[in-house]
TIZA-521922 format. One record per atom (N, C-alpha, C, CB): x, y, z. Coordinates in steps of 0.2 Angstrom, whole numbers, plus 5000, padded with zeros to 4 digits. Last residue first. Glycine has a CB too. Layout:
<rs>
XYZ ...
</rs>
This chain:
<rs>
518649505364 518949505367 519349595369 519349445365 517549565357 517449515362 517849515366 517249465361 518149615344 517649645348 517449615355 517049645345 518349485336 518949545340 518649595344 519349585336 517349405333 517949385341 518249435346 518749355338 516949495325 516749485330 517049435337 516249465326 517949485315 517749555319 517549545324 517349605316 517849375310 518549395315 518449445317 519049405312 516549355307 516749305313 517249315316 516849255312 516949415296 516249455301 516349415308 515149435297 517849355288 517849415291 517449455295 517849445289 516649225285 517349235290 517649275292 517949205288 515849315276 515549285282 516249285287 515149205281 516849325265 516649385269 516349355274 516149435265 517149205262 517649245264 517249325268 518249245257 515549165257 516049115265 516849185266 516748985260 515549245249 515049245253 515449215259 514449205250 516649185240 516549265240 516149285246 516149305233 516349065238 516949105240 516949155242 517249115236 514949085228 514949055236 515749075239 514648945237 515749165217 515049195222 515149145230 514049185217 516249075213 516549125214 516049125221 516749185209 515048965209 515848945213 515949015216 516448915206 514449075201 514049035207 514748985211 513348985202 515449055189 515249115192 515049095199 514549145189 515548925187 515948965189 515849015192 516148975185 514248885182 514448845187 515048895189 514648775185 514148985171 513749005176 513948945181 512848995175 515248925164 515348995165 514849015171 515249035159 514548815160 515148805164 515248895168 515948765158 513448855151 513248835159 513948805164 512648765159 514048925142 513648955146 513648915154 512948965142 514648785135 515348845137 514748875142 515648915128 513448735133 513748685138 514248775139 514448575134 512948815123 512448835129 513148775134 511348795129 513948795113 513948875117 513548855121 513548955114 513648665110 514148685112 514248755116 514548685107 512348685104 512448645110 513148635114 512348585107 512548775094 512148795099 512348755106 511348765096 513548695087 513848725089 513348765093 514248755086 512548595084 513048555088 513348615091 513648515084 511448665077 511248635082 511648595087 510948605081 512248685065 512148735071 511948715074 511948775071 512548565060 513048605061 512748645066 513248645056 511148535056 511648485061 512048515064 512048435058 510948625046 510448635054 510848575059 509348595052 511648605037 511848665039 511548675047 511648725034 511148475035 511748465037 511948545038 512148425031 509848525030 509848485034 510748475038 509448425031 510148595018 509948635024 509948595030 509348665023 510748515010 511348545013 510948595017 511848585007 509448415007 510148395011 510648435015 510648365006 508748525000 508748495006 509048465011 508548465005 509648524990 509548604993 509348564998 509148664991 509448424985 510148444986 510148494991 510348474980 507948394981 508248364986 509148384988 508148294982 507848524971 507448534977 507848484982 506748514975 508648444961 508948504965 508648514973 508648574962 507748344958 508448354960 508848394964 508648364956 506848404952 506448374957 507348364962 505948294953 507648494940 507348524949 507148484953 506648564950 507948374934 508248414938 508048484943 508648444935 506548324930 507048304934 507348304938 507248294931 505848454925 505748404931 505948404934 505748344931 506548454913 506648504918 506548474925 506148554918 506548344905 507148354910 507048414913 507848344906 505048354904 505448294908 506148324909 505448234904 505148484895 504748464901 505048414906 504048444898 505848454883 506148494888 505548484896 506048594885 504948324881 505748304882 505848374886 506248294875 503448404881 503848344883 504448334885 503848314881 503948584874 504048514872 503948474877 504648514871 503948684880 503848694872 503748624870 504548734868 504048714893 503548704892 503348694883 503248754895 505348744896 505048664899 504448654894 504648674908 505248894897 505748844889 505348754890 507048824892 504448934905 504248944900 504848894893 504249024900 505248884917 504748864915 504448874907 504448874921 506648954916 506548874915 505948864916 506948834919 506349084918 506149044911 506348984909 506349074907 505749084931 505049124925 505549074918 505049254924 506949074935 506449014937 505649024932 506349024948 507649184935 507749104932 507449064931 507949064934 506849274939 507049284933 507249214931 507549344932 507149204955 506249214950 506449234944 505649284952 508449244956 508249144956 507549164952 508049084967 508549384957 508849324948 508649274949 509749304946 507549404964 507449414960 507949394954 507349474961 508449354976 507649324975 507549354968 507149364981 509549444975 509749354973 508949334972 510249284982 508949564978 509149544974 509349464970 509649584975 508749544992 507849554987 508249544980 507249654988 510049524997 509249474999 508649464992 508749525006 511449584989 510649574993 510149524993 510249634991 512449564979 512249524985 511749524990 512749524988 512349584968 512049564967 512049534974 512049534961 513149714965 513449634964 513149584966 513949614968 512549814965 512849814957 513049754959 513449874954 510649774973 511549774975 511949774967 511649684981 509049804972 509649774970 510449804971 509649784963 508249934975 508749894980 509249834979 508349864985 507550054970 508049994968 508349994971 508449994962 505950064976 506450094974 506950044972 506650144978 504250034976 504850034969 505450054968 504650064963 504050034989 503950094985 504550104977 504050164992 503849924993 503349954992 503250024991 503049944995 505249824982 504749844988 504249894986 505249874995 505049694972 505249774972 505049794978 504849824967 505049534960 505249584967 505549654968 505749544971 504649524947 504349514953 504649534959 504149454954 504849614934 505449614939 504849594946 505849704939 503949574924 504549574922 505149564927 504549624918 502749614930 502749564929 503649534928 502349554923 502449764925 502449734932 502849664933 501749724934 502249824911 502949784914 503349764920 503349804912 501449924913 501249854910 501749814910 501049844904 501349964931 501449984924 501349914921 502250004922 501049964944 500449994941 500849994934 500150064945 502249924949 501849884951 501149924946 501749874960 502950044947 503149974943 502649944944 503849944944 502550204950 502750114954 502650064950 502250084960 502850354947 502650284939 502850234942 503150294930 503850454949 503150434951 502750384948 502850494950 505050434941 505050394947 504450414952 505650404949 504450494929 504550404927 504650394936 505450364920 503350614926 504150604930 504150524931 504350654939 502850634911 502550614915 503350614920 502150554913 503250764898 503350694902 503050674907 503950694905 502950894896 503050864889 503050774893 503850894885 501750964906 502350944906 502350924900 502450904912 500651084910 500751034903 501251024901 500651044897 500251164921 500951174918 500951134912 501551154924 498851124925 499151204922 499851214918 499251244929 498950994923 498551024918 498651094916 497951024919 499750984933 499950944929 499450984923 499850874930 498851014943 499451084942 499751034935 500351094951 497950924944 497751004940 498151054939 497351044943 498650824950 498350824942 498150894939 497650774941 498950894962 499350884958 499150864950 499750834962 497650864966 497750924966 498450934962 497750964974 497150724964 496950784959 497250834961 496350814960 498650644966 498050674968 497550704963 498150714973 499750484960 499450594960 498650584961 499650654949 500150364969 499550384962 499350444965 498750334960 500350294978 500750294974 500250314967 501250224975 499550304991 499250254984 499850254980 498550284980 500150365000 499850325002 499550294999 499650345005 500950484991 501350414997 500750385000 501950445003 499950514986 500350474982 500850444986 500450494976 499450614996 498950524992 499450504989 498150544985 499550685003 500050655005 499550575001 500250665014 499250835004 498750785006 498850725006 498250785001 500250914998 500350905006 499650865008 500350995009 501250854987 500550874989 500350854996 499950844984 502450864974 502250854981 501350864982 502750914987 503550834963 503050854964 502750814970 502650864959 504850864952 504750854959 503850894959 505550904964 505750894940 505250794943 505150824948 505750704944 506650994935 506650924942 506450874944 506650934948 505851054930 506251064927 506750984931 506551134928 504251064938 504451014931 505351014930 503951054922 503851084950 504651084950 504651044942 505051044957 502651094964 503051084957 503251094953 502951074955 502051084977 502651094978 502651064968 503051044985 500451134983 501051094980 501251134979 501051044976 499151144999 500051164995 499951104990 500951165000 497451164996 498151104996 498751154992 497851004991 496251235006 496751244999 497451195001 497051344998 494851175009 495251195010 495951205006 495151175014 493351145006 493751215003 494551245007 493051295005 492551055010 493251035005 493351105002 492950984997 491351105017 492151045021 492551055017 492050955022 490251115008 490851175010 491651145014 490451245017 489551044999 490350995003 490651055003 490950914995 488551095000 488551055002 489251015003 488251035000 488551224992 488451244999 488651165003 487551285000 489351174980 489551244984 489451234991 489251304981 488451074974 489051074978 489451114983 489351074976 487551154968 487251114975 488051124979 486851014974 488051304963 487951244961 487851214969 488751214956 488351454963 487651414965 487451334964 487051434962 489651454951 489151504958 488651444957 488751614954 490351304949 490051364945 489651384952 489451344936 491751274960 491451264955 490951304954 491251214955 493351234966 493051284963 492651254956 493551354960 494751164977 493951164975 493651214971 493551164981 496251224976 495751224982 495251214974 495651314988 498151244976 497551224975 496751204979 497751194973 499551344976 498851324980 498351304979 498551354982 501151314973 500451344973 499851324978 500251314967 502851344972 502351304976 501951354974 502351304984 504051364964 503651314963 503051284967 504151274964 504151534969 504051484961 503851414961 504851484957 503451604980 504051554978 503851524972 504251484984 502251684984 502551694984 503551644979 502351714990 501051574972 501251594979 502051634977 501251524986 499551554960 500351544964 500351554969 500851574961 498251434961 498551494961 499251484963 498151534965 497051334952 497851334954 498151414955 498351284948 495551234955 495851294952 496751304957 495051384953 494451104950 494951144954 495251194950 495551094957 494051044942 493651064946 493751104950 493451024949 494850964934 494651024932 494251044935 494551034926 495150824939 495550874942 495150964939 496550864938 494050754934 493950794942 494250834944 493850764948 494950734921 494550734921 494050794926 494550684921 495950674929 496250744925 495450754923 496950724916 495350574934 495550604940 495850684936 496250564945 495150494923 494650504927 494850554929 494450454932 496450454920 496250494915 495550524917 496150454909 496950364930 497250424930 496850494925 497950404927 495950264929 495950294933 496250364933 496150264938 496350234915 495650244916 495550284921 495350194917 497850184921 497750244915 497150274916 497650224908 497450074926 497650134931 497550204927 498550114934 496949974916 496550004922 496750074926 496449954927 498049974908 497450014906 496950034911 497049964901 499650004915 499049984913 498550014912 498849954915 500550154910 500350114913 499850054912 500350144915 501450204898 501850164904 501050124909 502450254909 500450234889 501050194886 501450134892 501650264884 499750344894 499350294893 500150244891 498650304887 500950434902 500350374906 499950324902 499650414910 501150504891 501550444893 501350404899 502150464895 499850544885 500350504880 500650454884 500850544875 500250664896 499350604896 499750544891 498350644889 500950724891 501150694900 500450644899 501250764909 500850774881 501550724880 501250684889 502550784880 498950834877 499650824881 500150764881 499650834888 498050794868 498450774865 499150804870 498350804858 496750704877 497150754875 497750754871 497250774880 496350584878 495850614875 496150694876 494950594878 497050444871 497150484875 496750524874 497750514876 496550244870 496750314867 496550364873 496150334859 497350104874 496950154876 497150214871 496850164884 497749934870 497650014867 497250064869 497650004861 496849854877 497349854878 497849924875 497349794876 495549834870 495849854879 496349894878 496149774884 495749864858 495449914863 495849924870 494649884865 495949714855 496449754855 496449834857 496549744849 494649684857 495149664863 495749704863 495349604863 493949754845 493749764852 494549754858 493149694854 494549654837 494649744836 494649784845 493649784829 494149554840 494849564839 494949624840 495049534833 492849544837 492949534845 493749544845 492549444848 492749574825 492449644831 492649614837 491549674830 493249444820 493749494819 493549564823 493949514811 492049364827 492649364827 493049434828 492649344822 490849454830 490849434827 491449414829 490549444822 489449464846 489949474840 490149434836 490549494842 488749404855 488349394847 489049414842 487349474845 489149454867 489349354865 489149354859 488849284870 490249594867 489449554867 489649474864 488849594860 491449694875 491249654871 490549624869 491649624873 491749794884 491949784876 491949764871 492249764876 491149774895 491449854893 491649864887 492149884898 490749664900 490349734901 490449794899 490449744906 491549574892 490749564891 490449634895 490449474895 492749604901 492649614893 492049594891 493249574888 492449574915 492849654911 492749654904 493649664911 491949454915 491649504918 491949554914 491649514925 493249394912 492849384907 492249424912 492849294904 494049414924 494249454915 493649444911 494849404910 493449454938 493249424931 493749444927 492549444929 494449544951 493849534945 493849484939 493849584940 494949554967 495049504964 494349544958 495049414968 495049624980 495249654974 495249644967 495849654975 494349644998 494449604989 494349654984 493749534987 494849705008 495049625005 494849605000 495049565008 495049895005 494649835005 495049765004 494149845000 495849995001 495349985006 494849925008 495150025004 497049994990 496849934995 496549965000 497349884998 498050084986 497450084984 496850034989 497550054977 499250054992 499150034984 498550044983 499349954982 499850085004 499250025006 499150014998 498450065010 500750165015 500750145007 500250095008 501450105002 500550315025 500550205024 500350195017 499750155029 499950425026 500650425028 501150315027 500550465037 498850415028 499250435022 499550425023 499350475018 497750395037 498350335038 498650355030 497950235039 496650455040 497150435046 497750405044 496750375051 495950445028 496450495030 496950515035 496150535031 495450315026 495950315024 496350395027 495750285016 494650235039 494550295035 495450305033 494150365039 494950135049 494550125040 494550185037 493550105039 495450175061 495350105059 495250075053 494950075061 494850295065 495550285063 495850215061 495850305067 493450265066 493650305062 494250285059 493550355064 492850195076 493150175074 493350185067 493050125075 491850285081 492350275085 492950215081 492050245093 491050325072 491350375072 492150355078 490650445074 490250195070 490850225064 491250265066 490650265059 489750205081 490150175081 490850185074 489650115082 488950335077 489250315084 489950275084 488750285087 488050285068 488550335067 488950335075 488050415065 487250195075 487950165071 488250235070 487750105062 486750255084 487250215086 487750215083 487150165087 486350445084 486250375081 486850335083 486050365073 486650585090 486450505094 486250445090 485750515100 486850655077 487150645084 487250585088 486850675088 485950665067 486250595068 486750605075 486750555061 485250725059 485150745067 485350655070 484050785069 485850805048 485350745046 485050735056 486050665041 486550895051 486250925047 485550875046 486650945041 487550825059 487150895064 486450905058 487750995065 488250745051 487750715058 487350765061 488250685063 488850815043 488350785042 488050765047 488350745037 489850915051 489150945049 488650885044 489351035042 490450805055 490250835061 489550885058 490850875065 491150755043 490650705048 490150755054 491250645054 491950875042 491450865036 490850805040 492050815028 492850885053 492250935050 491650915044 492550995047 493350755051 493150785054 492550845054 493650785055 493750745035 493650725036 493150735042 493950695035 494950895040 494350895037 493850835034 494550925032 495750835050 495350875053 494850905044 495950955060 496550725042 496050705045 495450775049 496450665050 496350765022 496550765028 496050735035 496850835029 495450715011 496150705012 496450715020 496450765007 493750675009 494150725012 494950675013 493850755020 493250564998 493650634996 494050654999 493450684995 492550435003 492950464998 493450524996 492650454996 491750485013 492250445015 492550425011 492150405019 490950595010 491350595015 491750565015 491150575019 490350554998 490850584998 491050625003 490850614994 489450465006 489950445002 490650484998 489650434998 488450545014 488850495016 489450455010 488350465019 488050625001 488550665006 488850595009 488050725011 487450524994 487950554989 488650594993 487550604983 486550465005 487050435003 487650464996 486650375002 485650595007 486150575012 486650535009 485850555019 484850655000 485350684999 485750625002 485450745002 483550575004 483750584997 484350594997 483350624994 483150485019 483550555017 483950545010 484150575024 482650345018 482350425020 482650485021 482150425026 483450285007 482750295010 482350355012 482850265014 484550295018 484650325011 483850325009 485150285006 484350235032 484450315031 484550325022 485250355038 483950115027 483450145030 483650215028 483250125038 485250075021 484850075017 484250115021 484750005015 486050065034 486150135029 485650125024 486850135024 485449955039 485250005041 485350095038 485549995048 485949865030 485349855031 485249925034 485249785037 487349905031 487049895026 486349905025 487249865025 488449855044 487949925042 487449925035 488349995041 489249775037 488749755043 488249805044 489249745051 489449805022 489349785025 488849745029 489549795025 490449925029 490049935026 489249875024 490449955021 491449825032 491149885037 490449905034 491549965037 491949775021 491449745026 491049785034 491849675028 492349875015 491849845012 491549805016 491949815008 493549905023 492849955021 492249935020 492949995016 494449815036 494249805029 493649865026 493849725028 495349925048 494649875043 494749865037 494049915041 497049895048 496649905049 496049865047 496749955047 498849865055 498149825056 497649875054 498049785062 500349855049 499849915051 499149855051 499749995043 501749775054 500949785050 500849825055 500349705048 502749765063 502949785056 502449795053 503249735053 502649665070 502549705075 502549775070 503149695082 501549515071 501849555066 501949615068 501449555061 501249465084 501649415078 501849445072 501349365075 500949575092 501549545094 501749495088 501549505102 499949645082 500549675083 501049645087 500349725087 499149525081 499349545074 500149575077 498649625069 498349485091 498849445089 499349475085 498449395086 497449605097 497949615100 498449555097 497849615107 496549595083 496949655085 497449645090 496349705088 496149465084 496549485079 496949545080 496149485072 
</rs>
């Protein structure tokens, strides 16, 4: 798969799957958690937190010295196929979150775990659902309000988690008005302090409410398209009234659905005349979303939908088949024009060869005599 991917897809980033890394090592991570109490909250927020790659790096190098994993294999092996699964190698790659091939949940897992009970009653199973779906903010900032509004409930959850761990952190200025410094800070003598010392390194941002502009040199939301903490805590320091809407990928809002084609970073590539690629694909899918939802009200609309697509479908057929006639005559026509021009050529050339040999035969007489 590794050397197929790059010549049939030269465009894809090929990495691990995490989870099945994880996984093949499983059996044996279970021995070292087992027997080192600490080691699976540190092995975990190893390969969850550090942002960059040379702190990822330090952070692997003081757990393998502290636990005396040097020479263990599988740390070995992990460690050589690092840049393959660990997400710090690769920020710079929109991936949506996707560390893993499976993404897929239950609905009916999600609401019997978090919402609901099978003894309910009706209108508490109504109240409930209407829960999901209406999340409450647990601040009263304008920029929390507009995340719960614009995005789904799951991403919200996530976002409202991360304002949450963002207060872990502390934000200092710098010389220039829009850039700061954020770095890790927690109460004197807390375990953390001496144990994830790897994470003290201070992340620039860049933010600019008057402009919408916010950066983080950890580079997570061009690589998830979802603010970091260190940006969630300048968001806490500054209490924007707005969330900035073009940090806000359509693919994480509740009105995903509405526009199925966007690229992977939601910007607008529609054409004002509609003549792009991803544009015409997005009015036939707008079309095609509501000739099926009208089909569906009735039999009779049903049957003549059918019909005429079953119709269509055969039209479009025909005129790709007669467009593949066409070009396979004038294919066949350019390669005959090619191989008269290579008979030509190879004509000249033997001309060219005999008239130069005959001047080697005149020279050579004339030498003689």
């Amino acid at each position: 798969m590794a050397k197929a991917i790059p010549q049939s897809f030269p465009n894809t980033v090929h990495k691990l799957c995490r989870w099945h890394i994880m996984k093949k090592y499983r059996e044996y991570l279970a021995l070292l958690y087992k027997k080192y109490k600490s080691f699976k909250e540190e092995f975990t927020a190893i390969l969850n937190w550090p942002l960059m790659p040379t702190e990822f790096e330090d952070a692997w190098a003081e757990l393998v010295h502290n636990y005396n994993l040097e020479n263990d294999q599988m740390m070995m092996q992990l460690w050589s196929d690092r840049k393959m699964w660990i997400s710090a190698y690769y920020k710079n790659i929109f991936c949506a979150r996707m560390t893993s091939t499976q993404r897929s949940e239950s609905m009916n897992h999600v609401l019997k775990k978090g919402f609901v009970k099978g003894t309910q009653n009706l209108h508490k199973f109504a109240r409930r659902v209407n829960a999901c779906t209406n999340p409450v903010t647990k601040t009263t900032y304008g920029y929390e309000e507009d995340m719960s509004i614009k995005y789904t409930r799951a991403v919200y959850t996530e976002m409202r988690n991360r304002m949450r761990t963002a207060t872990l952190f502390r934000a200092k200025r710098t010389a220039e008005p829009t850039k700061y410094l954020v770095y890790y800070h927690n109460k004197p003598g807390h375990d953390d302090e001496e144990r994830f010392s790897w994470s003290k390194h201070e992340f620039q941002v860049v933010a600019d409410p008057e402009n919408e502009i916010y950066e983080c040199e950890c580079k997570l939301w061009t690589h998830t398209g979802q603010f970091c903490l260190h940006i969630m805590n300048i968001l806490d320091y500054l209490k924007p009234y707005k969330f900035p809407n073009k940090y806000i990928l359509k693919r994480y809002t509740k009105t995903a659905k509405s526009q199925p084609t966007f690229d992977t970073r939601d910007y607008n590539t529609t054409a004002s005349d509609g003549s792009s690629r991803l544009s015409k694909q997005d009015i036939l899918l707008q079309l095609n979303l509501m000739v099926n939802k009208k089909a569906m009200r009735c039999d009779q609309q049903y049957d003549r939908a059918y019909y005429v697509l079953k119709r269509l479908v055969e039209e479009l057929d025909a005129i790709h088949s007669a467009n593949q006639a066409d070009a396979d005559e004038r294919m066949a026509e350019e390669d005959a024009e090619i191989e008269d021009d290579l008979h030509y050529y190879a004509a000249e050339m033997l001309n060219a060869a005999a008239e130069a040999n005959q001047c080697k035969q005149g020279d050579g007489q004339s030498m003689e005599q």
